[in-house]
C-alpha positions in Angstrom: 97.1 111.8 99.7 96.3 108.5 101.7 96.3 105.6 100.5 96.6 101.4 101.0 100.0 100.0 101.1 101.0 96.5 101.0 102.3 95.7 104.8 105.6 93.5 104.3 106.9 91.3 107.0 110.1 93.3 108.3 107.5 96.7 108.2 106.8 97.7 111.6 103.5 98.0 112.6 102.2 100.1 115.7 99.2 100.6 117.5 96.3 102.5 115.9 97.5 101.6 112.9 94.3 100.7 110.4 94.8 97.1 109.0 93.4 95.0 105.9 93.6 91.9 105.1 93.7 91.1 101.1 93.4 88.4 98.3 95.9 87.1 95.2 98.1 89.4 93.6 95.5 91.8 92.5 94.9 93.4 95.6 91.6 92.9 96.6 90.4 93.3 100.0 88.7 90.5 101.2 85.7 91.7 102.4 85.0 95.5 103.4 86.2 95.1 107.5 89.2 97.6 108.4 90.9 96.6 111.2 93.1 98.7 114.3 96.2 97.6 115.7 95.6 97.2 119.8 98.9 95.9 120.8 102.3 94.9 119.5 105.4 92.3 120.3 108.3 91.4 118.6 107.0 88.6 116.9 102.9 89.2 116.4 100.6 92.1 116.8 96.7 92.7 118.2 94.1 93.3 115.6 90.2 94.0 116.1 87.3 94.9 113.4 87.3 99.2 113.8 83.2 98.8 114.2 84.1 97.1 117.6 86.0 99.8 119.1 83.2 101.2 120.6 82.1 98.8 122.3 83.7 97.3 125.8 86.5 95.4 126.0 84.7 92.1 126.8 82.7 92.2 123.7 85.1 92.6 121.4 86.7 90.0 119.4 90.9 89.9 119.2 92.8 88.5 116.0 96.3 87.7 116.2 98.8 88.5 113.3 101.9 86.8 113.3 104.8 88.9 111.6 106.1 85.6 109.7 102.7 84.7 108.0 102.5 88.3 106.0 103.1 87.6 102.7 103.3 83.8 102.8 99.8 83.3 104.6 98.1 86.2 104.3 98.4 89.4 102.9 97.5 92.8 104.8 97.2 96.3 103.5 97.9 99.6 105.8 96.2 102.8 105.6 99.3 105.2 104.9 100.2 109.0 103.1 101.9 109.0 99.9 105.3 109.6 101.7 104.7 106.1 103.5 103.9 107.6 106.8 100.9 106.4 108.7 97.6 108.4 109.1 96.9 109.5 112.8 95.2 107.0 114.8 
């Protein structure tokens, strides 16, 4: 069964993976965009709106996720199986 799962700061995150970002304790996704990982570092990762995929590389619009703000800053959800594995990209 998939499901969301709270991303924590040490996780690793890879690319493909399918990214939300979230409000308060209760979970909420902040609006409805799902994001996929388009690069990793050591220390941040590469995150554009899935919708933009599609489209060329100029167009699209990068966000960068810093490991040490998840959990203190902001709070991000990954699309994962029940046995904490991620889906396919």
């Amino acid at each position: 069964m998939l499901m969301w799962r709270r991303l924590q700061q040490d996780d690793g995150v890879f690319v493909g993976d399918t990214i939300r970002f979230c409000s308060g304790s209760q979970v909420k996704p902040l609006h409805d965009e799902v994001y996929r990982v388009v690069k990793t570092d050591q220390h941040y990762f590469e995150i554009i709106r899935k919708i933009e995929i599609s489209l060329s590389p100029e167009s699209f619009q990068r966000k960068i996720v810093r490991f040490i703000d998840i959990g203190y800053n902001i709070l991000l959800e990954r699309w994962t199986d029940m046995q904490g594995r991620r889906s396919p990209a």
